[in-house]
N, C-alpha and C positions, 0 to 999 in steps of 0.2 A: 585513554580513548584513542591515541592517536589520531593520526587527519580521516576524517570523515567529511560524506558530503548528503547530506541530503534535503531532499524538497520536502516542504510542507504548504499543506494547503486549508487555510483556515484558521484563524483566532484561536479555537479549541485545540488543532495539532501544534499550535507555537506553543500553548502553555503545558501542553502535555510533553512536549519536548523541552521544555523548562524542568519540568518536574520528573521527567529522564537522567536529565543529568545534575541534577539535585540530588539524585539519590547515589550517583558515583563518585560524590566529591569528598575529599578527604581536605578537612581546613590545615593549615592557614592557606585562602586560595582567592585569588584573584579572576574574573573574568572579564577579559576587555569584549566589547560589542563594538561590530564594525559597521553601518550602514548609512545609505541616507534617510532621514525623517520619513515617519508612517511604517518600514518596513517590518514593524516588530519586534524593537528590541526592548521598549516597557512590555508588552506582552506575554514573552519570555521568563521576562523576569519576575511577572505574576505568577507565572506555573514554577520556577524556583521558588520563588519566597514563599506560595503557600504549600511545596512537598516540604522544604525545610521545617516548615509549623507557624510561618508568621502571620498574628489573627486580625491586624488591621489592612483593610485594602492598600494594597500598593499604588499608587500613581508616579508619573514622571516627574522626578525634580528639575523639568527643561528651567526653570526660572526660580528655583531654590540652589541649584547646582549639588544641595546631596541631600540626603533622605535618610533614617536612620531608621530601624527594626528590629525588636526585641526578638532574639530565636529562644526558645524555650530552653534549649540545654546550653544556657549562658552564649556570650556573643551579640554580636549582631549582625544583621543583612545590612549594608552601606553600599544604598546604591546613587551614584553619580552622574552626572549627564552634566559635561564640560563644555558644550556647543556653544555659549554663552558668553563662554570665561575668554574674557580678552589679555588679563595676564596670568596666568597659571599660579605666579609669584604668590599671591595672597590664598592659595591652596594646600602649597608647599607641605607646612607645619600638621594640617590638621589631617592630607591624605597619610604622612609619614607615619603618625600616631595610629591610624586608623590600619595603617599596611603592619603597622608595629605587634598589633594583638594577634596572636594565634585565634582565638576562638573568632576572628570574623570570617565573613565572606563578602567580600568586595564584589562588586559589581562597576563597571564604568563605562561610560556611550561617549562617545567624541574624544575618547582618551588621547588623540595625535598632540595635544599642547603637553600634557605630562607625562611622556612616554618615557622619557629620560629618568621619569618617578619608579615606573612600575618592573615590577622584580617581572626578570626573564623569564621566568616560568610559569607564565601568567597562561589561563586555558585563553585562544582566542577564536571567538566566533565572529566570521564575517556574515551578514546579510543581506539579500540582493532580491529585488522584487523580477519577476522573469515574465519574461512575452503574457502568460497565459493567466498572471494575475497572482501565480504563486511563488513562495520564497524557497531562494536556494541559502543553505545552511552551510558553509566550510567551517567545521570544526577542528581545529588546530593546537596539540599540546605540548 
């Protein structure tokens, strides 16, 4: 993809631009999310996880800290949300295993405690709510 920027406006264009770039991923892939709270990064990752094929609604793991999802052509969608996590330490073992499988697709929101975890070539989108109520998107590969 290289670095892209674009605004979207509206719950339906966050998940459609989910499900945008769901369709250009090539696994084993990581995607960090960068934002503050509300801007859309569960959102997103609903319009990922259902262009990938996953049939249970997604919600936020804010107070699970990870979420697991069966993709239909083996894998999973493992999505994170580390906001939480006051030592990263007790994460360690089960993101490594998780970063470990080719067939996933990682997902992670507040990834700044495990950053030192995640493989360099992680796609990263940052998110920012703007003046007029909509999100700006840098996309970064």
């Amino acid at each position: 993809m290289g670095k892209e920027i674009r605004q979207i406006y509206g719950e339906e264009e966050m998940r459609a631009f989910g499900a945008e770039v769901a369709q250009n991923l090539a696994r084993p892939v990581v995607l960090e999310l960068v934002g503050d709270v509300g801007v859309g990064k569960t959102t997103f990752t609903q319009g990922l996880a259902h262009e990938l094929g996953v049939q249970e609604p997604l919600t936020s793991p804010s107070f699970t800290i990870s979420k697991r999802y069966a993709l239909p052509d083996g894998g999973e969608l493992v999505h994170y949300d580390f906001y939480r996590l006051a030592d990263p330490g007790i994460m360690r073992d089960e993101l490594a295993e998780t970063l470990a499988n080719p067939a996933n697709v990682v997902v992670i929101e507040w990834g700044g405690e495990v950053a030192e975890l995640l493989p360099k070539n992680r796609l990263r989108l940052v998110l920012a709510l703007t003046d007029d109520g909509s999100r700006r998107v840098e996309v970064d590969d």
